[in-house]
C-alpha positions as CSV (number, residue, x, y, z in Angstrom):
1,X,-6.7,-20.5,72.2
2,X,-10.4,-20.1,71.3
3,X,-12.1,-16.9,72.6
4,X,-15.1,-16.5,70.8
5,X,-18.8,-17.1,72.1
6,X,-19.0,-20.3,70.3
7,X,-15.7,-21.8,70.8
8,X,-16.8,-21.6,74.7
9,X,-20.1,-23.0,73.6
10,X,-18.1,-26.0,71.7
11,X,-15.8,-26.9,75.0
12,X,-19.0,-26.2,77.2
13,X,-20.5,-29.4,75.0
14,X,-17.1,-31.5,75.4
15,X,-16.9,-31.0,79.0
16,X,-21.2,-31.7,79.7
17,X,-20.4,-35.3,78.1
18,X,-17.2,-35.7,80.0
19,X,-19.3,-35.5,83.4
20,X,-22.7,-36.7,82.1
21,X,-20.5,-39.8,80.9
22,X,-17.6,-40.0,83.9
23,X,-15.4,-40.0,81.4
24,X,-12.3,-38.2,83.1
25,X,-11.5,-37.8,86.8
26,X,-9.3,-34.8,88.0
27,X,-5.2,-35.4,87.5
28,X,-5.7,-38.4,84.7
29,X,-2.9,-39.0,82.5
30,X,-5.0,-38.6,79.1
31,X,-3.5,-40.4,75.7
32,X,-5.3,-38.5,72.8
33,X,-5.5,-40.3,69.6
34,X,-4.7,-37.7,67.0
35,X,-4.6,-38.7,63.4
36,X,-4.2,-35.2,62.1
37,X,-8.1,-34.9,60.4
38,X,-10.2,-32.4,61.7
39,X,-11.9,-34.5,64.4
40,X,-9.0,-35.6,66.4
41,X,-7.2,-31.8,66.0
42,X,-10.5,-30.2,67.3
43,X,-10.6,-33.0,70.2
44,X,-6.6,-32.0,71.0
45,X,-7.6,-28.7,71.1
46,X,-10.5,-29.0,73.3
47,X,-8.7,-31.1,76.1
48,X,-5.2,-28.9,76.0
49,X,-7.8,-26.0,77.0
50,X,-9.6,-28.1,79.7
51,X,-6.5,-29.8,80.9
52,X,-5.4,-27.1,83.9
53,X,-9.1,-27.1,85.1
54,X,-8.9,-30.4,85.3
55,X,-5.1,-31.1,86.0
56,X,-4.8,-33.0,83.1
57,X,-1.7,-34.4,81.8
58,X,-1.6,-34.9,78.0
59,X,0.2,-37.5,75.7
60,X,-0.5,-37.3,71.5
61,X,-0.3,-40.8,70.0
62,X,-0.4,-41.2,66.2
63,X,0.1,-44.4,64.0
64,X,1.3,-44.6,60.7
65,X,-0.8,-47.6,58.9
66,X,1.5,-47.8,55.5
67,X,-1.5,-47.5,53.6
68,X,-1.0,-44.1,51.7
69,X,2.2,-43.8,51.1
70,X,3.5,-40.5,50.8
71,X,0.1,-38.7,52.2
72,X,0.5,-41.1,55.7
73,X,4.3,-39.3,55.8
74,X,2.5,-35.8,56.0
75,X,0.5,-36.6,58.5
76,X,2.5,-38.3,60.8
77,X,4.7,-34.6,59.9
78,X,2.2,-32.5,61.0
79,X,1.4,-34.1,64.0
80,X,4.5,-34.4,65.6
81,X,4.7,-30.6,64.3
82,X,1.4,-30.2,66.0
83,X,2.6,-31.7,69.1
84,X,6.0,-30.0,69.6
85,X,3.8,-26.6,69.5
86,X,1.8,-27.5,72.1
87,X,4.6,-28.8,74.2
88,X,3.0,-32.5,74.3
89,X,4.8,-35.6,74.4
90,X,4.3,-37.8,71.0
91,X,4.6,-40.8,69.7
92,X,4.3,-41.5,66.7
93,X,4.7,-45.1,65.2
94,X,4.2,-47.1,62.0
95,X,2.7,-50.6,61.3
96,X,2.3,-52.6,58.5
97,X,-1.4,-52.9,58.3
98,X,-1.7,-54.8,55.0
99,X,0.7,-57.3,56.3
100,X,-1.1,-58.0,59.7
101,X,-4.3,-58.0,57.3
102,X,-3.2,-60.8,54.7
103,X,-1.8,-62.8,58.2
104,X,-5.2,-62.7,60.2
105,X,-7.6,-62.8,56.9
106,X,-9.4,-59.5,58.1
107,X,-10.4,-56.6,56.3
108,X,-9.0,-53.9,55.7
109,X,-11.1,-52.0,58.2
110,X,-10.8,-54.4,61.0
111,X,-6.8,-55.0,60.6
112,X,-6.4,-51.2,60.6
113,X,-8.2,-50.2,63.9
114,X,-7.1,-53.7,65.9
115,X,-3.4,-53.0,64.7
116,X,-4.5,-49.2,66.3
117,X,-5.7,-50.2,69.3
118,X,-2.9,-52.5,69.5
119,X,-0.7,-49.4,69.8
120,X,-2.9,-47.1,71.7
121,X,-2.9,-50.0,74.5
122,X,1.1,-49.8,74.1
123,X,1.6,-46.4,74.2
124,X,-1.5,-46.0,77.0
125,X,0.8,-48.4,78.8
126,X,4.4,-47.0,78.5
127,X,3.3,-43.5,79.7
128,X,0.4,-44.9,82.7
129,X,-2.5,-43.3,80.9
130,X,-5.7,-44.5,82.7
131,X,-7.6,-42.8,79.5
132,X,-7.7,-43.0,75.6
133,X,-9.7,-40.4,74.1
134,X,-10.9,-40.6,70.4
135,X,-12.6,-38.2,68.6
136,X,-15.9,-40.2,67.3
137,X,-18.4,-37.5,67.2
138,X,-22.1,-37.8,66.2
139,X,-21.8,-37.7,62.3
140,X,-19.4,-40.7,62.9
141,X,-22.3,-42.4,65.5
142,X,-24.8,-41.8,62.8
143,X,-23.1,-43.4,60.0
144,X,-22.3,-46.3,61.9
145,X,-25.8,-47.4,62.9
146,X,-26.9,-46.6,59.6
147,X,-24.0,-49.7,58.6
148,X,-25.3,-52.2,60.9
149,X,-28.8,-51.3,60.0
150,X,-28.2,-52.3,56.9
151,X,-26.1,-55.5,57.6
152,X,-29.3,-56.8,60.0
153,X,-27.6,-55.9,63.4
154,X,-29.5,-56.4,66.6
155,X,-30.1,-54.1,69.1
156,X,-26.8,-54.3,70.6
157,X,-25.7,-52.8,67.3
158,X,-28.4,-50.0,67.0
159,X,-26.4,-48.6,70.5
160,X,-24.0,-47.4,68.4
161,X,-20.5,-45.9,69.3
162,X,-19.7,-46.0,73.3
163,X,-19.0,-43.0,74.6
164,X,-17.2,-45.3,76.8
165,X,-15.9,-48.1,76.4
166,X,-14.3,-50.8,78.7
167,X,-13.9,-47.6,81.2
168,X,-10.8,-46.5,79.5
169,X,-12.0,-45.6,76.0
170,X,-13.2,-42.1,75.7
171,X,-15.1,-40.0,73.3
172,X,-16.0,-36.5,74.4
173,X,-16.8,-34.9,71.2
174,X,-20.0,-37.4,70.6
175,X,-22.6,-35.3,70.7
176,X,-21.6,-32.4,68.8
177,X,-21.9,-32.5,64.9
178,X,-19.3,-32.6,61.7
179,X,-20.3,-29.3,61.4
180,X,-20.2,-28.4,64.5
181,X,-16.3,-29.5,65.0
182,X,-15.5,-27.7,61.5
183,X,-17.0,-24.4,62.7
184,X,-14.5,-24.7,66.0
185,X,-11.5,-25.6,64.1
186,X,-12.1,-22.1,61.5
187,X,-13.3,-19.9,64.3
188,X,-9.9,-20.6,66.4
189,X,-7.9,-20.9,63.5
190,X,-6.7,-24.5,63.9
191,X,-4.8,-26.1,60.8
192,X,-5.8,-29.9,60.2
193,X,-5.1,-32.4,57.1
194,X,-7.6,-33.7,55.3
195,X,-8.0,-37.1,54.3
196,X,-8.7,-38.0,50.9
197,X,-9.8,-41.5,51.4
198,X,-12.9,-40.4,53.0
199,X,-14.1,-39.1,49.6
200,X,-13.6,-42.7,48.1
201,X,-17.2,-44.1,47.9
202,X,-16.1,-47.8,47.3
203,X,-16.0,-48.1,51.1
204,X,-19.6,-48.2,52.4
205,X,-19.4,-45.4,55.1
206,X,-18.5,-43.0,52.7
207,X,-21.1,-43.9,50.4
208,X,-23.5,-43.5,53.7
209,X,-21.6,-39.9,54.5
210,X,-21.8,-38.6,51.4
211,X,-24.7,-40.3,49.7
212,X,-27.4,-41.7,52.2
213,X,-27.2,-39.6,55.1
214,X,-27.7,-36.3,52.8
215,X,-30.4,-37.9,51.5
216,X,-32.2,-38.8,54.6
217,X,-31.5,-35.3,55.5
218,X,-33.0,-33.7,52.7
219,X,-35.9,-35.8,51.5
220,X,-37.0,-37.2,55.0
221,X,-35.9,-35.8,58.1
222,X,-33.3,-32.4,58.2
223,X,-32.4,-33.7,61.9
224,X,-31.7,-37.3,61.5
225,X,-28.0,-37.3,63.1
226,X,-29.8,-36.0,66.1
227,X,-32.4,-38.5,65.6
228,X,-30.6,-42.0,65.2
229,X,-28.2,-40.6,68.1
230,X,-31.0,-40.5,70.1
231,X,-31.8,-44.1,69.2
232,X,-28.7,-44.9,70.4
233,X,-28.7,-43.6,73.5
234,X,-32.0,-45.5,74.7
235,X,-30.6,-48.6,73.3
236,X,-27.5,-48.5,75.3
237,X,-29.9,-48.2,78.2
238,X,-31.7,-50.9,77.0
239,X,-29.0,-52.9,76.7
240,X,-27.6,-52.1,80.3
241,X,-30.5,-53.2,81.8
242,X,-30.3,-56.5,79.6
243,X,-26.9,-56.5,80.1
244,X,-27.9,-57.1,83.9
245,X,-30.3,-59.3,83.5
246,X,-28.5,-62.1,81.0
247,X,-25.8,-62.2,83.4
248,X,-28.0,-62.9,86.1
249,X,-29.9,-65.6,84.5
250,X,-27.0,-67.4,82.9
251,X,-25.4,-67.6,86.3
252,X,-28.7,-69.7,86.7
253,X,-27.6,-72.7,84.2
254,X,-24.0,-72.6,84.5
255,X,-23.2,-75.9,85.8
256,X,-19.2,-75.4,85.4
257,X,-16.3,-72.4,84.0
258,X,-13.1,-72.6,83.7
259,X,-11.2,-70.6,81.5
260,X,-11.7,-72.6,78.1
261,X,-15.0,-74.5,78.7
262,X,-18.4,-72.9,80.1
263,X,-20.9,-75.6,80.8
264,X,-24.1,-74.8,80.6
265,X,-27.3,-77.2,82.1
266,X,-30.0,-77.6,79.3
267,X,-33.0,-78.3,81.0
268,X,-34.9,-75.0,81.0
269,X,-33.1,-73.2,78.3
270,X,-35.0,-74.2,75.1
271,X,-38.0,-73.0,77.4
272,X,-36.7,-69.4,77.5
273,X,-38.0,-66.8,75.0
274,X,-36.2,-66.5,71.7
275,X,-34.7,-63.1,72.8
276,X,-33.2,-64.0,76.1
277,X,-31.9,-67.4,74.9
278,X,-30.0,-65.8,71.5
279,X,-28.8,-63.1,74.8
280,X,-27.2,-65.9,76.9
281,X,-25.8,-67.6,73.7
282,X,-23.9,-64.6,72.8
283,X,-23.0,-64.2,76.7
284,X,-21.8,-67.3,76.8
285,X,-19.4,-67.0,73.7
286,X,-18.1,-63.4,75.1
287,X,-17.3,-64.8,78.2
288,X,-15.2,-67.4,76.7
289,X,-13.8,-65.5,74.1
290,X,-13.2,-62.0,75.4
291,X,-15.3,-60.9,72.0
292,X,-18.0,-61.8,69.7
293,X,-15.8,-60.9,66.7
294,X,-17.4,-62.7,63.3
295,X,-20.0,-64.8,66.1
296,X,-23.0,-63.5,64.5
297,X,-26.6,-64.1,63.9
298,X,-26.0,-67.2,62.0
299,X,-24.0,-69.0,64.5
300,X,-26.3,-67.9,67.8
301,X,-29.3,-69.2,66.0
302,X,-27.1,-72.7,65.1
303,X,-26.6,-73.0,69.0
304,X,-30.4,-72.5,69.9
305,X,-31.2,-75.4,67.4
306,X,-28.8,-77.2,69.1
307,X,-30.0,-76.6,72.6
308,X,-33.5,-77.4,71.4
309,X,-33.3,-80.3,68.9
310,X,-34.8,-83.8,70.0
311,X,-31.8,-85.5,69.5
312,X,-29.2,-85.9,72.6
313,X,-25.9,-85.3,71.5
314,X,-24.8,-83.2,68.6
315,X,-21.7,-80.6,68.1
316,X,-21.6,-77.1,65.9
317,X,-17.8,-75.6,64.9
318,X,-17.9,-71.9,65.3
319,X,-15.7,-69.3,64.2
320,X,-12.6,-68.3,66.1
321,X,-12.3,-72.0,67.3
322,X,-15.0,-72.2,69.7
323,X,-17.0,-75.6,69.5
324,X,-20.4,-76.3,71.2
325,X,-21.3,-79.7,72.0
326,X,-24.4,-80.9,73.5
327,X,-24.1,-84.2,75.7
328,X,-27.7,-85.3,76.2
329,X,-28.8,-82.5,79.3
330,X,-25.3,-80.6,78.8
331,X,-23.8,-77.9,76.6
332,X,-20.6,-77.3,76.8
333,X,-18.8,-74.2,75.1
334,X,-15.0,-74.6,74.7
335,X,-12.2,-72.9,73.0
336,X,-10.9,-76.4,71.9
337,X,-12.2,-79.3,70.1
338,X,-13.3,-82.1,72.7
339,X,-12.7,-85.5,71.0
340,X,-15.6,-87.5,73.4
341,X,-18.2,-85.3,72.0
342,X,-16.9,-85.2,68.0
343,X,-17.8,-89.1,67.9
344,X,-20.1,-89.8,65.5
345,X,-21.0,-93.5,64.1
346,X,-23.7,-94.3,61.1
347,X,-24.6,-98.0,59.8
348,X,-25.6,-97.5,55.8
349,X,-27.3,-100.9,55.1
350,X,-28.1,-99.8,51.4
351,X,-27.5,-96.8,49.0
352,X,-29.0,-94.0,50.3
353,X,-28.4,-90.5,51.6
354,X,-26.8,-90.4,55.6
355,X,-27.2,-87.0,57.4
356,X,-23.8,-86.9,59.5
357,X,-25.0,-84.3,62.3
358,X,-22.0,-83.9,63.9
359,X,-20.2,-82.3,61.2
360,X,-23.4,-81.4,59.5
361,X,-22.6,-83.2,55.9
362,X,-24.8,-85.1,54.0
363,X,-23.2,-88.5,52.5
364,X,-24.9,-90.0,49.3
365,X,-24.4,-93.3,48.2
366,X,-25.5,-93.9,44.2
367,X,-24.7,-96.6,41.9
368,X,-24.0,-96.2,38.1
369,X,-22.4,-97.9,35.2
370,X,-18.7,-97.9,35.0
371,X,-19.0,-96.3,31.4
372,X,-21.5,-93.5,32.2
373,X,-18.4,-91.7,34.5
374,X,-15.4,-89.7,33.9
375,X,-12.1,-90.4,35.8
376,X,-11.9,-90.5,39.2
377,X,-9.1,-87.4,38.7
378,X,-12.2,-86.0,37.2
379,X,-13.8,-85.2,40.7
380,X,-13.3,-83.2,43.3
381,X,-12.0,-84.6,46.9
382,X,-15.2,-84.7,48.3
383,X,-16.7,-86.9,45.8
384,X,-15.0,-90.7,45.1
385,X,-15.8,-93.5,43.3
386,X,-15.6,-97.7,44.3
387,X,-15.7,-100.6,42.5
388,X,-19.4,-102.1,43.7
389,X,-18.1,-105.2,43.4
390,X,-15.1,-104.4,46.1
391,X,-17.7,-103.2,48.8
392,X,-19.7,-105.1,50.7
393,X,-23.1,-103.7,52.5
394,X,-24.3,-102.5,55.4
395,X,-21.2,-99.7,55.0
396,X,-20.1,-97.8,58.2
397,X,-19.6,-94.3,58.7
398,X,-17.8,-92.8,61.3
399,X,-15.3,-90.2,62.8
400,X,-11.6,-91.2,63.2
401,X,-10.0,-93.3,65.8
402,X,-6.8,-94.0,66.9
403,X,-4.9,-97.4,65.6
404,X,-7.0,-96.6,62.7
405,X,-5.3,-97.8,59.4
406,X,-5.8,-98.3,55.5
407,X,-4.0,-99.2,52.2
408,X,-4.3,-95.6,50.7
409,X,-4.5,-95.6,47.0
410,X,-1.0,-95.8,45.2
411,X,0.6,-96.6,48.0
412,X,3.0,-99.6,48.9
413,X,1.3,-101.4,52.2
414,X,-1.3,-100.1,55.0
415,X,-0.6,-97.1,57.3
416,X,-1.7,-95.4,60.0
417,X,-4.6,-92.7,59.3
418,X,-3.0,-90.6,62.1
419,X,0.2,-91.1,59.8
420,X,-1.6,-90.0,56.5
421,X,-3.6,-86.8,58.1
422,X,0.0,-85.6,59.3
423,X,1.6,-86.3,55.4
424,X,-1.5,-84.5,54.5
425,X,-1.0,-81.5,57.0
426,X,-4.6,-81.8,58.2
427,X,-5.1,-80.0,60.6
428,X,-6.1,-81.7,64.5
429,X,-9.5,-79.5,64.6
430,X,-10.0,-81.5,61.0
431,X,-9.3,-84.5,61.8
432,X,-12.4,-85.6,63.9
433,X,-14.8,-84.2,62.1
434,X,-13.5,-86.6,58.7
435,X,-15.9,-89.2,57.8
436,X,-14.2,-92.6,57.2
437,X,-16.3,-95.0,55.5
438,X,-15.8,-98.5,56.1
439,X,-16.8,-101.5,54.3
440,X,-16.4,-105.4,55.9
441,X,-14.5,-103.8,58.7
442,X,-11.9,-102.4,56.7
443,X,-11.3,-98.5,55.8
444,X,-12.1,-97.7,51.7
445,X,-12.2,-94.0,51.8
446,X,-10.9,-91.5,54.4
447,X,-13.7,-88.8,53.5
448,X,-12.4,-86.0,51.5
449,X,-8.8,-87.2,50.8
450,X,-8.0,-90.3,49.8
451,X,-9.5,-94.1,48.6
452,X,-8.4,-97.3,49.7
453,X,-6.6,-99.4,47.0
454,X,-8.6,-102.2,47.7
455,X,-11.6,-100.6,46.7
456,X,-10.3,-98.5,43.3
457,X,-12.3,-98.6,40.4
458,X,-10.1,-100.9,37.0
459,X,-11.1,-101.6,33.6
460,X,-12.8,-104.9,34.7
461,X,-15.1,-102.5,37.2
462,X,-18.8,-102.8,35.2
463,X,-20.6,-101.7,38.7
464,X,-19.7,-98.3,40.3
465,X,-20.6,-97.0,43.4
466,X,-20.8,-93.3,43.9
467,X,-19.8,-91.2,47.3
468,X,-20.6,-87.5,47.7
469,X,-20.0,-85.4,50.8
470,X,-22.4,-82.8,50.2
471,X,-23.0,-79.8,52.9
472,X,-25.9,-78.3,53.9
């Protein structure tokens, strides 16, 4: 065990941000996250030496992510050698990362640490640890501010790395350096592995490690780990303090919650200032959701034209299937698609262009010679083509209904639209947000998939009308 000056200095530091922070409290069942690189080894260390003053009981978890191979088999080695030295329980388990990437559509990056959490929570669980300690540090809290930065984060983002998170997440070696945690492993003589993959600049935060945070260091400021951890700490006090204050204001507009809808009343929120409205937006969404995972900038400044545009009704389709739908002086956030507020109807009495705002697609109407267009197999879905002489104005536009039916093209007799969309495996979120346009009361083109018969275009066809479903 360390004995030296500045190892005592080093475990002086860990133990300041465990009180400062409240991270531990005395006789906690601790799971330590150990990956075997320098930063978890050096956090093991630290707690097995602060763990009879505190009367702490200690468990070493470790997941294998089947990314590396032969390298991930070395590490998972030398932890559980690591761990039977120290006379710590381990476990040590192995997930198939890519796999669980490829099924959710993440990246790599966010598949890894949710399939690692995933574990920690299991392994937290199976052993009643009311702690998980990582070993994020300030290097790490640095780089990661300098990534949002440059991906336009708000403030929330500038806050950087928790020290704790959710009151069971815990990082006690954040504010000491890379450097810092190197010297401690050498000076008590601690073995680690080292990680290639962190030398691999095609991943941005190693190009920021090893590219633009020496470079802000040399050419601009020699202390800016110190200095953009310091910006994150007064932004997580900011925060706090707006954290407070959104939830208090939003409790003023909620007009009904229940665990999939949050209705909001609308009077009074397009009058708030920009700031605090985008704040209760993304409120809103986390207290649906749990998360604001891929709910970004984007989509919070989508609701706030929603809340204040003229027009009374409208509905947005947000990532992670929330919907928002405004009902003249309601909005209503729900983690399923409500069918009364997808309704949308449009009367075309000529050729034109049709904004559909529900589903936010633009439908253009043109007319053209028969012999100045390619085949109709020529265009994509979203474009089709009528006979002119087959259609009869003012055309109709409007969402789905049920008893709907039509006489798809190459098909033998009508059938049901329901009917089609399930022979077509569109999916229900899908199918009320499909335009179907209709012509003398009868269905010639169920937007995006398929003509009516009634309506194709033949040799005799001298007069073509043109339909696009153009998006924003």
């Amino acid at each position: 065990m360390p004995t030296s000056k500045k190892d005592y200095g080093f475990l002086s530091a860990v133990e300041t941000a465990i009180r400062h922070y409240h991270m531990l409290d005395e006789g906690d069942t601790i799971l330590v996250g150990v990956s075997g690189g320098p930063d978890s080894v050096a956090l093991l260390h630290s707690l097995v030496t602060l763990a009879p003053k505190w009367s702490l009981q200690l468990v070493i978890a470790h997941l294998n992510h089947q990314l590396r191979g032969a390298t991930a088999d070395q590490e998972a080695a030398f932890v559980g050698r690591l761990a039977t030295g120290l006379g710590i329980c381990c476990e040590i388990g192995s997930r198939n990362v890519a796999k669980y990437r490829s099924e959710h559509r993440l990246s790599l990056q966010e598949a890894a640490r949710i399939v690692r959490y995933a574990f920690y929570d299991e392994v937290a669980a199976k052993y009643s640890a009311s702690k998980i300690a990582l070993g994020h540090h300030a290097d790490d809290n640095a780089e990661s501010i300098l990534m949002r930065l440059l991906r336009g984060t708000g403030p929330l983002g500038l806050a950087g790395i928790h020290p704790v998170r959710h009151g069971l997440i815990i990082r006690p070696l954040i504010g000491l350096t890379r450097k810092e945690i190197l010297a401690f492993l050498e000076l008590g003589g601690f073995e680690y592995m080292k990680d290639r993959s962190n030398l691999d600049t095609k991943y941005l935060r190693n190009r920021i490690r090893h590219e633009l945070l020496p470079h802000l260091k040399e050419r601009y400021n020699p202390n800016t780990v110190c200095a953009l951890n310091r910006l994150a700490s007064i932004l997580r006090d900011e925060e706090d303090f707006w954290d407070q204050e959104v939830r208090r204001t939003l409790q003023d507009f909620v007009l009904d919650h229940t665990p999939d809808r949050l209705t909001l009343m609308r009077r009074g929120l397009s009058d708030l200032h920009p700031a605090l409205l985008r704040r209760l937006v993304r409120q809103a969404v986390l207290l649906l959701k749990g998360n604001l995972r891929r709910f970004g900038h984007v989509h919070v400044e989508a609701v706030a034209r929603l809340i204040a545009a003229p027009s009374p009704s409208g509905s947005l389709y947000l990532p992670q299937g929330i919907s928002v739908v405004r009902d003249r002086e309601e909005i209503n956030f729900s983690l399923s698609p409500i069918e009364e507020s997808a309704s949308f109807e449009y009367r075309i009495p000529c050729t034109q262009t049709t904004f559909i705002r529900e589903i936010g697609i633009f439908l253009k109407l043109s007319v053209c010679d028969g012999s100045d267009v390619s085949h109709p197999k020529d265009y994509p879905p979203t474009t089709a083509l009528f006979d002119l002489a087959a259609v009869t104005f003012p055309l109709k536009v409007r969402n789905f209904k049920r008893g709907d039916r039509f006489k798809p093209l190459g098909l033998v007799g009508s059938q049901k639209v329901k009917t089609f969309f399930i022979n077509q495996k569109v999916p229900r979120s899908k199918r009320l947000r499909c335009p179907i346009l209709i012509s003398g009361g009868r269905i010639i083109w169920v937007g995006g998939y398929r003509i009516a018969d009634s309506a194709k275009v033949t040799q005799k066809t001298k007069k073509i009308l043109k339909a696009e479903l153009l998006p924003i």
